[in-house]
N, C-alpha and C positions, 0 to 999 in steps of 0.2 A: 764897471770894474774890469783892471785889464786882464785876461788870462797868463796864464804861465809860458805860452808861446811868445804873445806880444811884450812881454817883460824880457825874454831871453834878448828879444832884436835888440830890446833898447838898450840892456845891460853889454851885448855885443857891440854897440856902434858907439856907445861910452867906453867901453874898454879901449876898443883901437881906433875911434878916429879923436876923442880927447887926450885919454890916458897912451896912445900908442902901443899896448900891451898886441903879442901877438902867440899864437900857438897855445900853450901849456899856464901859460901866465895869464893869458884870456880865459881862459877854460878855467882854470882857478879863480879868477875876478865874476865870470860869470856864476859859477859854482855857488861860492861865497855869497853875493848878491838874492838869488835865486835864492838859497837860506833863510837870508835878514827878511826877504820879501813874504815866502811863506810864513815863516814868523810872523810879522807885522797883520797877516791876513787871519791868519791863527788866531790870534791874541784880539782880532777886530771884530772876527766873527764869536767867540766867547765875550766879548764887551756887549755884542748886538744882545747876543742869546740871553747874557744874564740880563740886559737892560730889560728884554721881555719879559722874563721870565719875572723879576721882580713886578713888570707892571698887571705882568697875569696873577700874582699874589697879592698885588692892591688892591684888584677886580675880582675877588674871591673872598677878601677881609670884608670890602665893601659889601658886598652880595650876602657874605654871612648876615655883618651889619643891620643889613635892610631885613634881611630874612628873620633876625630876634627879636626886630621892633617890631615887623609882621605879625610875629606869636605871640608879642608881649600885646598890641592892640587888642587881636582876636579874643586871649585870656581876660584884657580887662573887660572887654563885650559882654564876654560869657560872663564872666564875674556880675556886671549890672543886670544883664537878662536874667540869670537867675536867681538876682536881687528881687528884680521886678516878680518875678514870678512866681517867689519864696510870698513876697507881700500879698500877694492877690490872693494866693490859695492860703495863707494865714486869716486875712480879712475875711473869705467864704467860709472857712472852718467858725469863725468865730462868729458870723453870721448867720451859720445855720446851728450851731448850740443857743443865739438869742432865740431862732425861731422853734427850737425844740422846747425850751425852757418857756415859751411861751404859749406853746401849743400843751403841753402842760397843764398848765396857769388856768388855760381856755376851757380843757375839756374838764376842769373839775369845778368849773363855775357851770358849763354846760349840764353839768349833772346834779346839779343842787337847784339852777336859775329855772323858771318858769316864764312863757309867756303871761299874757292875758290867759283867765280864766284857768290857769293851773297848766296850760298846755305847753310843750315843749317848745321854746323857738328856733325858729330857723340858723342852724350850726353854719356859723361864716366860714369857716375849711368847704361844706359844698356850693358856698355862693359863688368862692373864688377859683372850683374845678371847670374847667373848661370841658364841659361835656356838653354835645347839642342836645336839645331841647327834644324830649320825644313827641315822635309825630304818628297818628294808628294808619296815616295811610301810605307812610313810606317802609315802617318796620313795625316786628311783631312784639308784643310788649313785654313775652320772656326773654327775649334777647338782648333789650331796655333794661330789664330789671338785675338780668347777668350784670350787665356791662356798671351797673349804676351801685349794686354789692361791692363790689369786686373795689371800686374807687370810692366806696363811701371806708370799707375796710381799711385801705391805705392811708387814707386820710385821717385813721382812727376817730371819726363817729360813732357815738353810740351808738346801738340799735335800737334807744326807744327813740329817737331823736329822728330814725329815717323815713317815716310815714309823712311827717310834716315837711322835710325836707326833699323825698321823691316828687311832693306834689310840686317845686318850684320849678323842676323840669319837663312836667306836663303841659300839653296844648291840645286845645281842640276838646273833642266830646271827652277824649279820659280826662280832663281836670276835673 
């Protein structure tokens, strides 16, 4: 782009060697010129400016754009995840009122049912606790017997039912 120097020469050597203007008539044709020119650069550089400016507002629509679908994907994520999650802890809740409703059911057949010979049988709540097996030469047998209350308790066992039941986790000379 030319500057305002190199515009004067040209508007000078238009003046007087096409137009033949000389002195004060120059100076005015130059003048004048020099005007339309600034104008033109004016009006060229606010053309540029809004053209950017506009495409910086496309680039910031867009960006929004992107940015709603972003939060709208996310939300429906969250929406399914906590679909998913709503279901799983519905299905345990409902699955651990079968296993209460049955543990129930259990412990008052446990309290009426007899083995052989009138004797209490083996409560399946302690078949299925994961407790080791007591051993007399690794641990002492009140510390066995603590630990073996304590989760026959939780499991809600009777207590005539626990003699019979203690002995399935004995080995060795205590059985």
């Amino acid at each position: 782009m030319a500057t305002e120097r190199q515009m004067i020469k040209e508007y000078r050597a238009m003046g007087s060697e096409d137009l033949g203007y000389e002195g004060d008539r120059l100076a005015a044709f130059i003048e004048e010129r020099i005007k339309e020119w600034k104008a033109e650069k004016a009006a060229e550089t606010a053309r540029i400016t809004a053209e950017k400016a506009g495409e910086r507002e496309k680039e910031l629509e867009l960006a929004k754009i992107a940015a709603e679908r972003e939060t709208q994907k996310e939300l429906e994520l969250a929406k399914i995840t906590a679909g998913q999650e709503l279901a799983r802890l519905t299905h345990a809740l409902e699955m651990e009122k079968v296993r209460v409703g049955a543990g129930a059911n259990d412990r008052d057949a446990a309290s009426t049912s007899s083995g052989t010979n009138g004797r209490p049988f083996i409560d399946h709540r302690m078949v299925q606790i994961n407790m080791p097996r007591f051993n007399d030469k690794e641990e002492a047998i009140d510390d066995f017997l603590v630990q073996f209350e304590k989760l026959a308790k939780a499991h809600q066992v009777p207590e005539q039912h626990w003699a019979i039941n203690v002995s399935a986790f004995l080995q060795g000379a205590t059985r």
